[in-house]
C-alpha positions as CSV (number, residue, x, y, z in Angstrom):
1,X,113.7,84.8,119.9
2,X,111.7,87.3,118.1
3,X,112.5,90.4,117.2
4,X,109.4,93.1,116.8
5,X,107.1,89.9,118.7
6,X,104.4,92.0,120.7
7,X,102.6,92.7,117.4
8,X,101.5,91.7,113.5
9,X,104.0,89.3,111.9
10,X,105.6,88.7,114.9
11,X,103.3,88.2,117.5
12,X,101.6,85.7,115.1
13,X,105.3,83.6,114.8
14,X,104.8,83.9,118.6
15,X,101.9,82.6,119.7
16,X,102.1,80.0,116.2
17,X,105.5,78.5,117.7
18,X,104.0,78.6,121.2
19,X,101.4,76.3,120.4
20,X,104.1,74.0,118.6
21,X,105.8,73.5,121.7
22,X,108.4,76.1,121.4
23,X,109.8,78.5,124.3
24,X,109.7,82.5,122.7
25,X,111.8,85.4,123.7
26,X,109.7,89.0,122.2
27,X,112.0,91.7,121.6
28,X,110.2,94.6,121.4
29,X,110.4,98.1,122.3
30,X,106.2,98.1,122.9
31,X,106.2,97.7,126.3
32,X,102.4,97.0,127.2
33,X,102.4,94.9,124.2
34,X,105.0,93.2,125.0
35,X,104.1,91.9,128.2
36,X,100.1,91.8,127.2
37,X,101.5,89.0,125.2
38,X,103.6,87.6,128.2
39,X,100.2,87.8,129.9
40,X,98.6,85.7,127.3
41,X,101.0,83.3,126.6
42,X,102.1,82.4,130.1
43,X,106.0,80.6,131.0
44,X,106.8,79.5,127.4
45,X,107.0,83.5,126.6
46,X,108.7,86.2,128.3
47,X,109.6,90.0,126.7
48,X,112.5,91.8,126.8
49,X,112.4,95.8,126.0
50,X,115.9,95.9,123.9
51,X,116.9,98.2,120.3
52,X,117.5,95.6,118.5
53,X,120.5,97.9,116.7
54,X,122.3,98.5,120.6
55,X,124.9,96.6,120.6
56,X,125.0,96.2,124.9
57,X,120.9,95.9,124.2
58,X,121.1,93.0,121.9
59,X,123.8,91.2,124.1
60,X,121.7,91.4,126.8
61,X,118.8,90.3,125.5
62,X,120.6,87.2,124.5
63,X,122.4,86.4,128.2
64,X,118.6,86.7,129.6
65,X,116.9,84.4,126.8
66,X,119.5,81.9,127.6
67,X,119.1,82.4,131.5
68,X,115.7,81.9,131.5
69,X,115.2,79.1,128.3
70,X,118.7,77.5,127.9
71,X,120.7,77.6,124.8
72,X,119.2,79.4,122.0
73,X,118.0,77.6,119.2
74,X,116.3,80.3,116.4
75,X,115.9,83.8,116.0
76,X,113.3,85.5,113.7
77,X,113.6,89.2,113.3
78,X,110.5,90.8,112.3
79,X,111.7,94.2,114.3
80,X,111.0,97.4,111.8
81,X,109.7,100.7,109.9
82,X,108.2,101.3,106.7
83,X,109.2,104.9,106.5
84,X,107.6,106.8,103.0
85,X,109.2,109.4,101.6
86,X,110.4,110.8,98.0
87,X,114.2,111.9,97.2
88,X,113.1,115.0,96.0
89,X,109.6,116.0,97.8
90,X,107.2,118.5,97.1
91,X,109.6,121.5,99.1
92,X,113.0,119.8,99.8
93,X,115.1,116.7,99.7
94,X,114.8,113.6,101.1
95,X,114.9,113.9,105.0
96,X,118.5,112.2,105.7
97,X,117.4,111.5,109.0
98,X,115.0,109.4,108.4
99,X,116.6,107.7,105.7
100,X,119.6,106.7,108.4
101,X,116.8,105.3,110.7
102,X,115.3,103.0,108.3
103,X,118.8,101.6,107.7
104,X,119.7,101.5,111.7
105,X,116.3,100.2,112.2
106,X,115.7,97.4,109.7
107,X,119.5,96.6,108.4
108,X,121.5,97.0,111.2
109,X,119.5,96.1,113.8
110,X,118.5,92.3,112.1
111,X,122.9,92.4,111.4
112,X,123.4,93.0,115.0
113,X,120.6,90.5,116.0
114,X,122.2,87.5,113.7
115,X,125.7,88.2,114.7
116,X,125.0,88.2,118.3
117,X,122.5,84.7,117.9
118,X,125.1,83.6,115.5
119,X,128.1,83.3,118.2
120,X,125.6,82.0,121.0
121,X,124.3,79.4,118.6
122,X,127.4,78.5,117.5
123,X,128.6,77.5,121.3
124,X,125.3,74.7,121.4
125,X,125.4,70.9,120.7
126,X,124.7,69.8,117.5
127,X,121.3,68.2,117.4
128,X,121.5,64.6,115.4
129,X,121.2,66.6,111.9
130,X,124.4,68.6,113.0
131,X,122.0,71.5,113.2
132,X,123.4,74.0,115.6
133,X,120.0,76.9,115.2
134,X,118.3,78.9,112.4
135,X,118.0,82.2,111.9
136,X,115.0,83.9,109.7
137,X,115.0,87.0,108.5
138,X,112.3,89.3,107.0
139,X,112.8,91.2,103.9
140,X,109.9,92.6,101.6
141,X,109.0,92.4,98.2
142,X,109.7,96.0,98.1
143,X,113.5,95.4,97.8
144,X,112.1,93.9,94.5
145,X,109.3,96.2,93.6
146,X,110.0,99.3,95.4
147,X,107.4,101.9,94.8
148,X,107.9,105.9,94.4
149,X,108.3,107.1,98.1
150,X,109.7,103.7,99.1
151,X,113.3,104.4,98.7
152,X,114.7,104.1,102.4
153,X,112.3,101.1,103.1
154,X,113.3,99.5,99.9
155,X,116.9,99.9,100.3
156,X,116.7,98.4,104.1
157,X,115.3,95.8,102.8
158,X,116.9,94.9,100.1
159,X,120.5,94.9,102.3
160,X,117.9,92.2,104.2
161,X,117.4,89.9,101.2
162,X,121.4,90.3,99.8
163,X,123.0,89.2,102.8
164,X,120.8,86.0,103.1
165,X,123.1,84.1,101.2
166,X,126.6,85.3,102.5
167,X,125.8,84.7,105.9
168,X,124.0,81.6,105.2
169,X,127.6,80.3,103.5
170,X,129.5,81.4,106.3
171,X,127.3,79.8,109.3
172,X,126.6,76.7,107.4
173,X,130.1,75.7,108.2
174,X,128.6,75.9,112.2
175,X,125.3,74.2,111.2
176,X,123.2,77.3,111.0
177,X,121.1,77.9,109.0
178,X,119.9,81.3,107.5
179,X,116.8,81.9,105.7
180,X,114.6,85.3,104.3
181,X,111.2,85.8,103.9
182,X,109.9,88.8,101.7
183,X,106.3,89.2,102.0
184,X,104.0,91.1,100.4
185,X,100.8,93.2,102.1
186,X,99.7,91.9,104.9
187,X,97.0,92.7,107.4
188,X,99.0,94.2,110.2
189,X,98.0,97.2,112.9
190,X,100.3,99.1,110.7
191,X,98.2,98.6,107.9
192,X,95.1,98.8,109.6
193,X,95.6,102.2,110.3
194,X,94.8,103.0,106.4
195,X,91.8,103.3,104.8
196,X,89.7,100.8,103.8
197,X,89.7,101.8,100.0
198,X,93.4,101.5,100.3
199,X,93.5,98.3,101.9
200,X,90.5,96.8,100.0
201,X,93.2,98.3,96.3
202,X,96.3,96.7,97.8
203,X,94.7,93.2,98.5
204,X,93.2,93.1,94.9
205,X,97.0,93.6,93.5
206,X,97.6,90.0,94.1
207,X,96.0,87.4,91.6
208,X,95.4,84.5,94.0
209,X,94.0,85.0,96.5
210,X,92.9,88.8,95.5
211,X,93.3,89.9,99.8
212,X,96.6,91.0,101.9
213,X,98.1,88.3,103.6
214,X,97.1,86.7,107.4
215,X,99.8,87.0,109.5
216,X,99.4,83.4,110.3
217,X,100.3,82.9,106.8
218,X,104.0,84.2,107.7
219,X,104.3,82.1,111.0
220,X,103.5,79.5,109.0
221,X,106.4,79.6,107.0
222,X,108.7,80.1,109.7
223,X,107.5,77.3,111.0
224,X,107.9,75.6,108.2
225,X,111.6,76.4,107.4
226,X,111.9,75.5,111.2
227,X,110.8,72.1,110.2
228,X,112.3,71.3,107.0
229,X,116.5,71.6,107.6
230,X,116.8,71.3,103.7
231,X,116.1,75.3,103.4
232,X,119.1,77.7,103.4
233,X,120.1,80.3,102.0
234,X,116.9,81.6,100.0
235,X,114.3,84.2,100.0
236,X,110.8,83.1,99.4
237,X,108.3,85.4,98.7
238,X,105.2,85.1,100.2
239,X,102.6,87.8,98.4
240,X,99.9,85.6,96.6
241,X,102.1,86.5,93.2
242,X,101.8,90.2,93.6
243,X,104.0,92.6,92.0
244,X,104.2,96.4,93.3
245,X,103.3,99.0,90.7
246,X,105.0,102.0,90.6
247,X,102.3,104.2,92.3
């Protein structure tokens, strides 16, 4: 299961997983990109419109995936907003509103998510590892180097990368696993949309290599964490060394 799978970092985990033999849920509130992906990807994919934060949603989601694909095995959420806004802007205060919606969005809708594949997972078979699933979670290096106007984004986030371990502690006693990814810039539509001065500054923040990251890159290291049952509990960044500055 992915979450936020009809585009960027997760429609790359998709279609990379796909083509390692994997069946994919997308959870996605994109509609046309959701099943444009469906339509690409054939019977090892199919998309569910669900709000990752419902908690009826998210439930369902779950009884369908395992309907359709059997018991589930991993979820990665990559379902969210990078909203930008200072606490005190040019006229008023921070819009509270859209401070709660980050939160909804990103926290509590990747807490909902894990609980809810937490309690399926924790009803499979063991495989001969005692592994029971895996759950991956995306964070950012902005809960680390939040920049001015970042507040709510950095926040969400940061909830992201400091439950990684408790949860991890808890499940490990089912044989789940629970792992957090922070990356840096990466070449996404939601980047695309900026300029390409912007884009061209961001890229060169990083030492090595001086571009934003593929989104292959990412799938690559869910993949990765799929494969190798030692990682648990951890965030890895993944931002070519980059470091926000403050503006």
């Amino acid at each position: 299961m992915v979450t936020g799978g009809a585009s960027g970092l997760g429609r790359a985990t998709v279609d990379l997983l796909i083509e390692r033999g994997a069946r994919v849920a997308i959870i996605d509130l994109d509609e046309m990109r959701g099943e444009g992906a469906v339509e690409d990807l054939g019977k090892a994919a199919m998309f569910i419109a669900a709000d990752c934060a419902d908690d009826r949603q998210g439930s369902r989601a779950i009884g369908m995936i395992e309907n359709a694909f059997g018991p589930l095995r991993g979820i990665v959420n990559c379902a969210g907003v990078a909203p930008a806004g200072r606490v005190i802007g040019k006229y008023k205060p921070h819009d509270l509103e859209k401070f709660e919606d980050a939160i909804r969005i990103n926290l509590i809708g990747a807490f909902n998510m894990i609980r809810l594949a937490a309690a399926a997972m924790g009803a499979n078979d063991p495989t001969a590892t005692g592994e029971r699933g895996v759950i991956i979670n995306t964070a950012s290096i902005a809960a680390y180097d939040g920049q001015v106007g970042q507040a709510a984004y950095a926040a969400s986030k940061g909830g992201i990368a400091s439950m990684t371990l408790p949860i991890a502690r808890e499940l490990g006693e089912k044989g789940i696993r629970v792992m957090c990814i922070a990356p840096g810039v990466f070449s996404t539509p939601m980047m695309a949309k900026m300029p390409d001065n912007v884009k061209s500054s961001l890229g060169q923040l990083a030492p090595f290599p001086q571009r934003m990251g593929e989104p292959r890159e990412f799938a690559a290291l869910v993949a990765h964490i799929i494969d190798n049952p030692y990682l648990n509990g951890e965030i890895i960044r993944l931002d070519g060394a980059m470091r926000m500055p403050a503006r």
